[in-house]
VMD Tcl script that draws the C-alpha trace (Angstrom):
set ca {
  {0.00 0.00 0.00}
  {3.03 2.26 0.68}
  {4.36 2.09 -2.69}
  {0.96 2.58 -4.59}
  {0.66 5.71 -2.57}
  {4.55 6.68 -3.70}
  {3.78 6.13 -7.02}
  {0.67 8.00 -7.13}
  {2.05 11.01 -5.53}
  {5.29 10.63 -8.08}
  {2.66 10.93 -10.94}
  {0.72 13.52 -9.67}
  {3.93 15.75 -9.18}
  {5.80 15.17 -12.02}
  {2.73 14.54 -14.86}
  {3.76 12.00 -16.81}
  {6.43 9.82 -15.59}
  {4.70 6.85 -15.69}
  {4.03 6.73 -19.61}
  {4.20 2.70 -20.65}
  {5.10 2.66 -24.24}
  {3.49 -0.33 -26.51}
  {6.15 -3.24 -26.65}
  {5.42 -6.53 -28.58}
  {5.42 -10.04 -26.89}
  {8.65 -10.88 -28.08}
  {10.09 -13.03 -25.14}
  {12.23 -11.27 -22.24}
  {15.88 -11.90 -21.52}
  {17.61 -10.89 -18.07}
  {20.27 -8.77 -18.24}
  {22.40 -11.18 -16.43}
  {22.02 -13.85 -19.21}
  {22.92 -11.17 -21.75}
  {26.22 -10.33 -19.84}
  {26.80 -14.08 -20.35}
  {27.10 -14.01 -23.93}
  {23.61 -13.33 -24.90}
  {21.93 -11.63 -27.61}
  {18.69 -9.79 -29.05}
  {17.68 -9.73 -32.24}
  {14.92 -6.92 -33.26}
  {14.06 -6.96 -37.34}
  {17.43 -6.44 -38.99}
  {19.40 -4.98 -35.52}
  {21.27 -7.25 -33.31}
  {21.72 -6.55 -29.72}
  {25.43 -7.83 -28.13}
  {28.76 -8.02 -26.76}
  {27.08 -7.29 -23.08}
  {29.30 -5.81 -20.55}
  {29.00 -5.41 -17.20}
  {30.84 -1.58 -16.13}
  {29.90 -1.03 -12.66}
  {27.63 -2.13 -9.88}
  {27.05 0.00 -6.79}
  {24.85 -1.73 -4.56}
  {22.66 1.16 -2.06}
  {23.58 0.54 1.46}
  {19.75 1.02 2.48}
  {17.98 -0.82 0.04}
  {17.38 -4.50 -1.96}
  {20.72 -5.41 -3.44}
  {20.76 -4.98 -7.28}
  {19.75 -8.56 -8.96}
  {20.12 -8.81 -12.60}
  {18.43 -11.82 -12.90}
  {15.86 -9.53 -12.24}
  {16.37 -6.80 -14.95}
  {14.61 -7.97 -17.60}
  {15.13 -6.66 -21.37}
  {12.51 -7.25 -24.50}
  {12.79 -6.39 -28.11}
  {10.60 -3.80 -29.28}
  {10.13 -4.60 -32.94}
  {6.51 -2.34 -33.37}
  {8.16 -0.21 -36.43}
  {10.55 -1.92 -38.43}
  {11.91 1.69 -38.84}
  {12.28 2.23 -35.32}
  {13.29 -0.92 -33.23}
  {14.59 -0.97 -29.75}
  {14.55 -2.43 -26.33}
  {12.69 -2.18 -23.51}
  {14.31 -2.68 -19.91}
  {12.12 -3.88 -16.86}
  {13.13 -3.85 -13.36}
  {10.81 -6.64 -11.12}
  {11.69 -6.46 -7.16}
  {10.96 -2.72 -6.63}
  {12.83 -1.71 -9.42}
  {16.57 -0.38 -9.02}
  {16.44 1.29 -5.78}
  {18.57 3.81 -3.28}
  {17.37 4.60 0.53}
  {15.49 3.61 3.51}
  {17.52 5.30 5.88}
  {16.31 8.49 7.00}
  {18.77 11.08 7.36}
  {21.80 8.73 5.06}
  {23.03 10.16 1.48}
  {22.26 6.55 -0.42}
  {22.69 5.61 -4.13}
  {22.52 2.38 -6.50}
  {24.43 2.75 -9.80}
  {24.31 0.30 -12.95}
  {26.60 0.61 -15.81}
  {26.83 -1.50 -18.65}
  {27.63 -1.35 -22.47}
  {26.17 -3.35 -25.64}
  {26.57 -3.47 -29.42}
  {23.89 -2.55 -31.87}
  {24.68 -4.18 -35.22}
  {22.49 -3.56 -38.39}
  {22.23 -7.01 -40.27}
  {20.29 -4.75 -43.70}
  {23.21 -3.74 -45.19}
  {20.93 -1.09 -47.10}
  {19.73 0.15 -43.60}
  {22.14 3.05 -40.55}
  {21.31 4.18 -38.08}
  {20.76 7.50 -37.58}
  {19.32 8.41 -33.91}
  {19.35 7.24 -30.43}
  {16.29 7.81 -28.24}
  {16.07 7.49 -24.68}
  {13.21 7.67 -21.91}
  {12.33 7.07 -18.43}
  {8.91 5.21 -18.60}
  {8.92 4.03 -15.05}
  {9.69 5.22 -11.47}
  {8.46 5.93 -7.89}
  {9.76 7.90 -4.94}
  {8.89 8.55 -1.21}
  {11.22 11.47 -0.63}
  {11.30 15.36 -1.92}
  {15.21 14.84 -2.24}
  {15.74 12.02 -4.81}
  {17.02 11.87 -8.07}
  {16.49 9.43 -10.78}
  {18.57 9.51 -13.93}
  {19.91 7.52 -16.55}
  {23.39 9.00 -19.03}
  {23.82 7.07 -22.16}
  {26.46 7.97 -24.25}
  {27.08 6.45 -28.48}
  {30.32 5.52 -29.71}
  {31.65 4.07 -33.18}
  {33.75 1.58 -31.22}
  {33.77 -0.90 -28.29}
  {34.72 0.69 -25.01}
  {32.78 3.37 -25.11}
  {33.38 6.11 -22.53}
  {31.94 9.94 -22.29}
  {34.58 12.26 -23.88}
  {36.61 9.81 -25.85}
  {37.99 10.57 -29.28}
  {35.37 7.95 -30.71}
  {32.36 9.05 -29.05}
  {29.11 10.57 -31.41}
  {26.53 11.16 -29.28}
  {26.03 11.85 -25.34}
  {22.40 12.38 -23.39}
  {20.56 12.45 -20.47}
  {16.97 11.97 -18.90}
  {16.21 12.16 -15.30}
  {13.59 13.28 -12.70}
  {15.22 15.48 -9.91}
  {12.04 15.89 -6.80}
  {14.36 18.47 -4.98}
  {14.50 20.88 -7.84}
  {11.00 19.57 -9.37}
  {12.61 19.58 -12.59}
  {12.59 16.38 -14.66}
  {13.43 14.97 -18.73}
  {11.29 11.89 -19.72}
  {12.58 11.92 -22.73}
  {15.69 13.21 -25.20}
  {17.41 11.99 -29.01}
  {20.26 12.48 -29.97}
  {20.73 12.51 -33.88}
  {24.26 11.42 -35.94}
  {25.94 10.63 -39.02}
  {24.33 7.24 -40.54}
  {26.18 3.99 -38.49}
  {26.74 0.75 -39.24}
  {26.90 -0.46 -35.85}
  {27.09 1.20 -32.62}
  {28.30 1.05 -29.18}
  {26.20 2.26 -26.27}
  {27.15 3.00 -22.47}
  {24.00 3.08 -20.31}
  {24.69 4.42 -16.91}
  {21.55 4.15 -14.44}
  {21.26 5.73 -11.01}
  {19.35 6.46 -8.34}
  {20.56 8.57 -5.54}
  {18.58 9.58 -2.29}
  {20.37 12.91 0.19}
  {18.12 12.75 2.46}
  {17.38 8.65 2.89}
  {13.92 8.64 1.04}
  {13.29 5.89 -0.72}
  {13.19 6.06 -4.70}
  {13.51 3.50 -7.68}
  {13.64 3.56 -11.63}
  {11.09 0.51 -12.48}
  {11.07 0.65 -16.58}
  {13.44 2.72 -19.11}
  {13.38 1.84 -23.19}
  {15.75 2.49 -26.10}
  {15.16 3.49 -29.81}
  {17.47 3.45 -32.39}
  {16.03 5.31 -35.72}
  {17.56 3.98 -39.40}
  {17.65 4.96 -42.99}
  {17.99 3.67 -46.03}
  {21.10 4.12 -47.42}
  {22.40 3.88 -51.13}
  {23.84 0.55 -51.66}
  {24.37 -0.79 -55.72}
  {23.20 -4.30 -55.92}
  {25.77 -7.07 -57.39}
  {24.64 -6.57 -60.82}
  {25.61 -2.93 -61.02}
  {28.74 -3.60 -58.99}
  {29.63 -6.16 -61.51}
  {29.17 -4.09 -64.23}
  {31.21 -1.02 -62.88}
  {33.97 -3.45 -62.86}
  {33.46 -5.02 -66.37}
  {33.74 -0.96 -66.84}
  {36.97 -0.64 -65.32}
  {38.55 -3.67 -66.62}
  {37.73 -2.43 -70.53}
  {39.12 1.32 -69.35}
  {42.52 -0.62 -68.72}
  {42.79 -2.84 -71.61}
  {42.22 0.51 -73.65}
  {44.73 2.44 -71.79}
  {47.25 -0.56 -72.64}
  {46.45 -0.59 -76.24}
  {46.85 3.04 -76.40}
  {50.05 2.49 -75.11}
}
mol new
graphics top color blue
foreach p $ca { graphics top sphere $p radius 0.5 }
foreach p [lrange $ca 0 end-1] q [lrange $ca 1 end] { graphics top cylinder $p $q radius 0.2 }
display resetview
């Protein structure tokens, strides 16, 4: 009953939080069996190379289980595929203590590979869809930075794209959503650092976030015109050689 009045009071104060985006039934995965080698496949992108950056377990709260983070292909718009993260158990949580600065961190970093080779990517969307809080001093956020190679860090040479959403009770100022547009990619790799962190000992959890990842089409020739353009430029070099 506590936590149904949290996360009514969350939604009344910040309007809109709690916005549960349309996902298809495409079979969950926990996050710990994707560090273990796992993958996702959504249309033409494949999800992998799972890494595991950083856990901070909160002093005050459940201990982080990833068995219990569970991740589902979103595969609604073939345009726009992505992934949907679910967090059972109260969701990934900081404080309990009143009076204690508290805070849970998860960091972790995956590959998104487009299998199309006419298809790029082109965007990165993320949102908080899912949260509650029992404390005017909380904040709930989640950084995700884009980079064109494995590793990826904020700030490095490599990186394309850095962003941010979070929901901040003490200053009543919160960003559900944000995208972050770049060149057209091949294949991407994305840092996704998730926190929750409580000054005053207030209780607070991120429940649900998702991921898009917009594409294109690009211009790709098909083998027949690529086999032609070299039938072109073998006959261009026997005629330079009988010029000569």
């Amino acid at each position: 009953m506590k936590r149904k009045m949290t996360i009514k009071k969350l939604s009344a104060t910040l309007g809109g939080l709690f916005l549960m985006l349309a996902t298809t039934g495409a079979q969950a995965i926990s996050l710990d069996a994707l560090f273990a080698a796992g993958t996702i496949q959504v249309n033409d992108k494949l999800f992998s190379d799972w890494q595991l950056k950083e856990l901070v377990h909160s002093s005050d709260a459940p201990r982080i289980d990833l068995t219990q983070i569970e991740v589902t292909g979103i595969s609604g718009n073939p345009l726009n595929p992505g992934l949907d993260f679910a967090i059972d158990g109260g969701g990934l949580q900081a404080g309990g203590q009143a009076g204690d600065f508290d805070v849970a961190i998860l960091r972790f970093e995956f590959k998104v590979t487009v299998l199309d080779p006419r298809m790029r990517i082109k965007d990165s969307e993320l949102s908080i869809s899912g949260g509650w809080v029992a404390s005017p001093d909380t904040l709930l956020g989640i950084e995700e930075t884009v980079c064109s190679s494995a590793n990826c860090e904020p700030a490095v040479p490599d990186e394309i794209a850095w962003q941010r959403v979070w929901v901040d009770t003490l200053l009543n100022e919160f960003k559900e959503q944000d995208v972050r547009n770049f060149a057209p990619q091949q294949e991407i790799w994305v840092d996704q650092f998730v926190y929750v962190a409580s000054w005053d000992g207030g209780p607070a959890a991120i429940t649900k976030f998702q991921k898009f990842f917009s594409q294109e089409v690009v211009s790709v020739p098909e083998p027949g015109s690529l086999a032609m353009v070299a039938l072109g430029l073998i006959g261009v070099g026997f005629g330079r050689r009988r010029l000569g």
